[in-house]
C-alpha positions in Angstrom: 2.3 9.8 1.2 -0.2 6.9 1.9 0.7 3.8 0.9 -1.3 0.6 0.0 0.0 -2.8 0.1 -1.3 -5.3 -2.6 0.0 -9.1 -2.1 0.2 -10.6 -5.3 3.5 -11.3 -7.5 1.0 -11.5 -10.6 1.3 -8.1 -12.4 -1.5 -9.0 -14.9 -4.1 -9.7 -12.0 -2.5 -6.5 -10.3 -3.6 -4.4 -13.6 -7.0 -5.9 -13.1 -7.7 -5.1 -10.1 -5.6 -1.4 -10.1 -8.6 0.6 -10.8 -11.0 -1.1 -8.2 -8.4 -0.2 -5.7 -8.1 3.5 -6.3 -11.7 4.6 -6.1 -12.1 2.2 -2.9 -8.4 1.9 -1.0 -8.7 0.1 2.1 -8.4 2.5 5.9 -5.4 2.5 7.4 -4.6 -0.7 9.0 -7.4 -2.0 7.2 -7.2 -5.5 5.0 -9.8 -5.7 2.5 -9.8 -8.6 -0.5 -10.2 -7.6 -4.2 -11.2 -10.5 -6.6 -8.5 -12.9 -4.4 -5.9 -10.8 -3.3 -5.3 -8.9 0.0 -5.2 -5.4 0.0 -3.9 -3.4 2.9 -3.9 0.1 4.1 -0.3 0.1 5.0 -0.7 4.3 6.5 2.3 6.6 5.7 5.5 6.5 3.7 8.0 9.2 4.5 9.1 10.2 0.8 13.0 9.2 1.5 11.0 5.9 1.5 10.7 5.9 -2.5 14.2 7.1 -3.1 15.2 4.4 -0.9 13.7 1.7 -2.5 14.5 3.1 -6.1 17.6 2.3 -5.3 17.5 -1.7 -4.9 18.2 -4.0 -7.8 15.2 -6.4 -6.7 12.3 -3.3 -6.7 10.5 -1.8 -10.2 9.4 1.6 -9.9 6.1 3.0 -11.6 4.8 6.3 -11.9 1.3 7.6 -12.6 2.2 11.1 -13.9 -1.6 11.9 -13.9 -2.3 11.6 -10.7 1.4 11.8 -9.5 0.8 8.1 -7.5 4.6 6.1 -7.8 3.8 2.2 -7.6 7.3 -0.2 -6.0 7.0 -3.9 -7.2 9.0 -6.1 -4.9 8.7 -9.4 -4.6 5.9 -10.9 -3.6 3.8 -7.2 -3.1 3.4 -4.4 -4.9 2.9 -0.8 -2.7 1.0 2.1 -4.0 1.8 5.3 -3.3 -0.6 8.3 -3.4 -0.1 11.6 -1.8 -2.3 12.1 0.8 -4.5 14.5 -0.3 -5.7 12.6 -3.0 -7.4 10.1 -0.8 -9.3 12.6 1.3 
């Protein structure tokens, strides 16, 4: 899975800016700014990765049934999570 690292705590501006992520994520390595807030192209998550963090008290876990993309809030970032072959 690719992930994408968005720093900001503020899940309202994190809504706002959700969609302009996903039809432009950032490269690999890559830091871009959306309306304030770094965005990063963090690369890959092994999927043990999820489980993992599904598992502490401090992390909210989102899906996106549609397009199967799981979203991890932990404190001060949030990380998307899209199977790779979406993003091709």
């Amino acid at each position: 899975m690719k992930c994408i690292s968005v720093y900001t705590k503020d899940f309202s501006l994190f809504s706002d800016i959700y969609e302009q992520i996903m039809e432009n994520p950032p490269e690999e390595n890559e830091e871009i700014i959306v309306e304030g807030v770094t965005v990063s192209g963090a690369g890959d998550v092994p999927e043990q990765y999820i489980e993992r963090m599904r598992l502490k008290p401090e992390c909210v876990v989102m899906k996106e049934k549609e397009r199967n993309i799981t979203i991890l809030q932990h404190g001060e970032v949030f990380e998307i999570c899209v199977p790779a072959v979406q993003l091709v």
